[in-house]
MDTraj code that builds the backbone (N, CA, C; nanometers):
import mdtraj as md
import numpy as np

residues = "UNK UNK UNK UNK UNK UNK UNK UNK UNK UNK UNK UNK UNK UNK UNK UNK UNK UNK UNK UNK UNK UNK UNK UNK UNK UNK UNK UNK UNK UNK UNK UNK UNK UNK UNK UNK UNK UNK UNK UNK UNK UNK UNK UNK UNK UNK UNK UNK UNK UNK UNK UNK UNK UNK UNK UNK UNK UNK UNK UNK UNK UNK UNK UNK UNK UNK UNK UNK UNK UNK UNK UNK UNK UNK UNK UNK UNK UNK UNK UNK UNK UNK UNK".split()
xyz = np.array([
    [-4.5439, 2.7581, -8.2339],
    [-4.6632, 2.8096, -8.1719],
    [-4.6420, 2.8096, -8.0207],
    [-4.6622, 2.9330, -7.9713],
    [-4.6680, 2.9301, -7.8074],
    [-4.7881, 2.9473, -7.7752],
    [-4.8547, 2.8689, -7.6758],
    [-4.9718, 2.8351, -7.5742],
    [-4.9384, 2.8348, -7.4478],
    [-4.9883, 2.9686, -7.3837],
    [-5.0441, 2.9606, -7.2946],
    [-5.1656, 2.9587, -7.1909],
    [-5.1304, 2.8673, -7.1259],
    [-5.2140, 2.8183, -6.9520],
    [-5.2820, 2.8686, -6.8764],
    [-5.3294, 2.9159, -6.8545],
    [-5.3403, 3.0189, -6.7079],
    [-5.5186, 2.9751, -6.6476],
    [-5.5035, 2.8873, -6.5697],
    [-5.6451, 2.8444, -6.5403],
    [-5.6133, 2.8976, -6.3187],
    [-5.7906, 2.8752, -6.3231],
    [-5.7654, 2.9161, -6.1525],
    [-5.8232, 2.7627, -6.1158],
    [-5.8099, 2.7201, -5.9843],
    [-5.8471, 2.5991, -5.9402],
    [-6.0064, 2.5197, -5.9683],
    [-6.0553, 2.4489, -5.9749],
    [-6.1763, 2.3729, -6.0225],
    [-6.1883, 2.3562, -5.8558],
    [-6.2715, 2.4410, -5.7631],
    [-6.2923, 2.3843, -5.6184],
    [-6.3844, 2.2503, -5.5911],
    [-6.2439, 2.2269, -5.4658],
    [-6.2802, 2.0734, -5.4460],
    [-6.2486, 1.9627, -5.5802],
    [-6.1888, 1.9816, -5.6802],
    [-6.1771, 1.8784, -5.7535],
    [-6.0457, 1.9203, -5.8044],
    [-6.0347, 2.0259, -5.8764],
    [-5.8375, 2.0170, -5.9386],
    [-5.8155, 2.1393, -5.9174],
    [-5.6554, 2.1354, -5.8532],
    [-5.6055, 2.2883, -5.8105],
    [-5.5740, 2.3585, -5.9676],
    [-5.5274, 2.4747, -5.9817],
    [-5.4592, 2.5394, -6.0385],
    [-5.3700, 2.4719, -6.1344],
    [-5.2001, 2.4492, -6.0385],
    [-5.1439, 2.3931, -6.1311],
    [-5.1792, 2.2275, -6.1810],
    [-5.2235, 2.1052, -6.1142],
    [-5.2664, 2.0091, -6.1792],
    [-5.3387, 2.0588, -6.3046],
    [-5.4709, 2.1659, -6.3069],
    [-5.5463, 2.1784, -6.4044],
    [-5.4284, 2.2396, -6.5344],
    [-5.3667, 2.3352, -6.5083],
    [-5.2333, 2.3823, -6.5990],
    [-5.1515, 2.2113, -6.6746],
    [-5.1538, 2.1367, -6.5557],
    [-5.0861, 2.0307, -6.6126],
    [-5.1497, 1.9311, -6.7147],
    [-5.2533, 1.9062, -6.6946],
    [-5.3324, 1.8347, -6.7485],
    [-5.3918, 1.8743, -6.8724],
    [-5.4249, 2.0406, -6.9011],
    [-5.4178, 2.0625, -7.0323],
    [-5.3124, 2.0548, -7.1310],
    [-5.1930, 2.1066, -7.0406],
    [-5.0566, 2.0920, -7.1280],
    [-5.0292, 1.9478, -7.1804],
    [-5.1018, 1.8132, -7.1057],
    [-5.0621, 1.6865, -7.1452],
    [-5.1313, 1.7083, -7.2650],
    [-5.2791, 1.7513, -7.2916],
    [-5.3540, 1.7337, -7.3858],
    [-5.2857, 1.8181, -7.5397],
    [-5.2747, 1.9160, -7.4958],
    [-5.1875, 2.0248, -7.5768],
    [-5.0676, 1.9609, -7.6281],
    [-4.9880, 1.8692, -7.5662],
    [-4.8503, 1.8250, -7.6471],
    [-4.8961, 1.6955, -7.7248],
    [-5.0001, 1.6193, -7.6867],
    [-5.0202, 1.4961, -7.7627],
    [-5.0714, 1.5588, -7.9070],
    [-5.1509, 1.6732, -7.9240],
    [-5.2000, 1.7140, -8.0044],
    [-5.0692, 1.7809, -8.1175],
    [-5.0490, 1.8773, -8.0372],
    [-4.9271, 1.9749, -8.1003],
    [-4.7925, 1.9552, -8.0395],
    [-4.7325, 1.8610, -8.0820],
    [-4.5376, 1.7982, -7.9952],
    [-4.4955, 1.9556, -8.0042],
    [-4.4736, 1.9914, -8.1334],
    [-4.3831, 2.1177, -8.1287],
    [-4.4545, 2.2586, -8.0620],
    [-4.5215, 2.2497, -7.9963],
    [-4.5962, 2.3562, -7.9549],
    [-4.5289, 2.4358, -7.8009],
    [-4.5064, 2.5197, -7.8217],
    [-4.4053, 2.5689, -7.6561],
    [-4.5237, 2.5864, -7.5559],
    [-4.5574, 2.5260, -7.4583],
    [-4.6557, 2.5136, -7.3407],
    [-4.5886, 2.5706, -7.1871],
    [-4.6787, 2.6943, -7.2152],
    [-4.6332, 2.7872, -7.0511],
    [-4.7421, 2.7212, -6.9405],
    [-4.7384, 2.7071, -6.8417],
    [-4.8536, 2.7191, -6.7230],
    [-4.8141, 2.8000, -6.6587],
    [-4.8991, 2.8988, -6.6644],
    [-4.9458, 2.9973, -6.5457],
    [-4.9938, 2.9923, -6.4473],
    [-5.0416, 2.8866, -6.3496],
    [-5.1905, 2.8717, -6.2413],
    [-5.2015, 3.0034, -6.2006],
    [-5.3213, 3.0468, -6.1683],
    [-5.3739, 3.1387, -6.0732],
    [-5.4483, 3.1456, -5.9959],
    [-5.4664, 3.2157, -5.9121],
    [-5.5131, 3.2325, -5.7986],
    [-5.5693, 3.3641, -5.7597],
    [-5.7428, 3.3725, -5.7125],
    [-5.8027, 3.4497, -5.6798],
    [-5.7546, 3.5036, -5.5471],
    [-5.6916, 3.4554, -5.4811],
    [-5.6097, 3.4591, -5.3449],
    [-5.6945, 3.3732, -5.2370],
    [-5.7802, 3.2983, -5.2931],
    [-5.8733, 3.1713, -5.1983],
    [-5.7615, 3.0753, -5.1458],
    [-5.8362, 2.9606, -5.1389],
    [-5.7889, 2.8610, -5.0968],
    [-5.6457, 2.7966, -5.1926],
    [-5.6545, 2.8104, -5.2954],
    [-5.5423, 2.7666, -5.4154],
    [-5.4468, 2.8611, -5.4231],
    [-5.4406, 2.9683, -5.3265],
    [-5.2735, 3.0957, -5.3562],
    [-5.1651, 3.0392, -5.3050],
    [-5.1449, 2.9483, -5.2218],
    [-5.0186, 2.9039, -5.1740],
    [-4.9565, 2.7918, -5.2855],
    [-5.0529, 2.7615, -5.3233],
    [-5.0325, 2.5747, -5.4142],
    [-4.9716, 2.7087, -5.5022],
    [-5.0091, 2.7839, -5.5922],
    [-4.9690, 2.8869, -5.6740],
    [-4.8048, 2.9305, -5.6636],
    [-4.8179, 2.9763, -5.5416],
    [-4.7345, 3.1114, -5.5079],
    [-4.6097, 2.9748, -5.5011],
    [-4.5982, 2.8249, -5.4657],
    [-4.5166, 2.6995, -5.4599],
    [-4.4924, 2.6883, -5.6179],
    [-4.5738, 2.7209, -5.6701],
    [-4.5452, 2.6740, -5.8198],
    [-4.4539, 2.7813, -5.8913],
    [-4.4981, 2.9253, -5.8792],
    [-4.4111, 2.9945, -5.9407],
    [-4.3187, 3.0401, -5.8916],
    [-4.2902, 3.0321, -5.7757],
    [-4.1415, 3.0418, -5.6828],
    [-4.0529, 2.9286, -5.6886],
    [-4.0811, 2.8400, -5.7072],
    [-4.0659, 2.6796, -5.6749],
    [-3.9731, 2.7018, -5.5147],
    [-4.1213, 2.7190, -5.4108],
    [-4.0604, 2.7264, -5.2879],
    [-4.1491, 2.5213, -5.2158],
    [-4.0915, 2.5338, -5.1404],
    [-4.1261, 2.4305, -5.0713],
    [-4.2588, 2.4132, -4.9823],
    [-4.3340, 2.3221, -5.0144],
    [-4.4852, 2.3489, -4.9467],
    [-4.5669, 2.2420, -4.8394],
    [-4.5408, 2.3192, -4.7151],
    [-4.5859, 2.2409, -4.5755],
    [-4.7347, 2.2142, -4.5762],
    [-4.7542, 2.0949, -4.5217],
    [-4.9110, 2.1111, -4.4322],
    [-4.9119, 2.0678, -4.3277],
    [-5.0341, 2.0901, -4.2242],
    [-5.0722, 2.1126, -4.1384],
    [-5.1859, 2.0792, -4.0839],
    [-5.1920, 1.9923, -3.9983],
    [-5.3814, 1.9502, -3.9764],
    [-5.4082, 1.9858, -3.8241],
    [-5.4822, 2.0187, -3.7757],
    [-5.5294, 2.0728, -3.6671],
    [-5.6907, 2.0000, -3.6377],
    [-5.6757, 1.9376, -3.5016],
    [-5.8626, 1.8474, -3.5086],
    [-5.8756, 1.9578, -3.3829],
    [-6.0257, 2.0574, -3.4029],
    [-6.1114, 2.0769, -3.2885],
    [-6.2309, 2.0460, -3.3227],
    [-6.2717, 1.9108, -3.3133],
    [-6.3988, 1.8540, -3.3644],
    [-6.4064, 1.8000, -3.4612],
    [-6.3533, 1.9161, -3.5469],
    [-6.3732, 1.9360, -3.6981],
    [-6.1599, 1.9069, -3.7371],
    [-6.1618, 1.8362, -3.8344],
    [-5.9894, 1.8091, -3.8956],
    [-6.0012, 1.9174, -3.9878],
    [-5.9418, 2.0144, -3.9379],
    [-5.8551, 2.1338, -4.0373],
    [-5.7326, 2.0985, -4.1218],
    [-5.6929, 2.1495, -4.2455],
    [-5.5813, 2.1203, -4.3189],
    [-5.5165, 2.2279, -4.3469],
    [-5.4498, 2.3007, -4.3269],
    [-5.3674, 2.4087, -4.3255],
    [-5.2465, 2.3541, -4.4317],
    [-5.2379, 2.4399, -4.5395],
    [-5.0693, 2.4539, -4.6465],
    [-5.0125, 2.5929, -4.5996],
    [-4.8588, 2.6000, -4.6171],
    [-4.8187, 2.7239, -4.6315],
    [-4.6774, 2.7009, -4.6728],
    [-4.5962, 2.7792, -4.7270],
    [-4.4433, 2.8183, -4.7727],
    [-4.3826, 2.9494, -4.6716],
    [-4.2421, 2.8949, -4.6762],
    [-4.1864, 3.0216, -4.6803],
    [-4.1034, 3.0852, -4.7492],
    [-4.0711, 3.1711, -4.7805],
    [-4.0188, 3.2896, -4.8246],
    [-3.9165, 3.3387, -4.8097],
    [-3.7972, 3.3542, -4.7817],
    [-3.6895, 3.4253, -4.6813],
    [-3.7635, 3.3962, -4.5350],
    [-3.8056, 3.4856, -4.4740],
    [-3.8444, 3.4597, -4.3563],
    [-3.9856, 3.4809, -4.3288],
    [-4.0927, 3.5178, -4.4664],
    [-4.1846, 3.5691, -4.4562],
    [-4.2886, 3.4056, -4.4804],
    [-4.3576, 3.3810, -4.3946],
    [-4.4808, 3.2288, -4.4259],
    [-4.5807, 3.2911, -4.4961],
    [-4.5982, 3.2337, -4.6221],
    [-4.6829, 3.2817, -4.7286],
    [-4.8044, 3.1377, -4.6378],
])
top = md.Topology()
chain = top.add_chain()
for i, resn in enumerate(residues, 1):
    res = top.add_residue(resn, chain, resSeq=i)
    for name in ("N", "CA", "C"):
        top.add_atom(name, md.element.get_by_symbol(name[0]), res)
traj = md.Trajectory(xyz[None], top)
């Protein structure tokens, strides 16, 4: 049996792929022999980079910036392109 994944982030509480991961734990305790894909996706919000890290398996920076307010900035790159 193949099952697949494909959830978008739970905002503010579980990204994309954690949520992909966490069903698949549930999915193999249930069914061992079962082939488990994760897909995460992304509306292109806040969760497309955590994404675009998962299915590239590129490497994923952050970034905090304080003007008043503490900003958190993620991003990857690409060849030369910063997703």
């Amino acid at each position: 049996m193949k099952i697949i994944l494909a959830f978008d982030s739970f905002k503010g509480c579980l990204s994309a792929p954690l949520a992909c991961e966490a069903a698949a734990l549930g999915v193999r305790r249930v069914c061992p022999d079962a082939e488990v894909v994760q897909l995460p996706l992304s509306d292109g919000g806040e969760g497309l980079v955590e994404c675009l890290v998962h299915a590239l398996e590129l490497r994923q920076w952050q970034l905090a910036e304080c003007d008043e307010i503490l900003y958190f900035y993620s991003y990857a790159v690409l060849d030369k392109c910063v997703l």
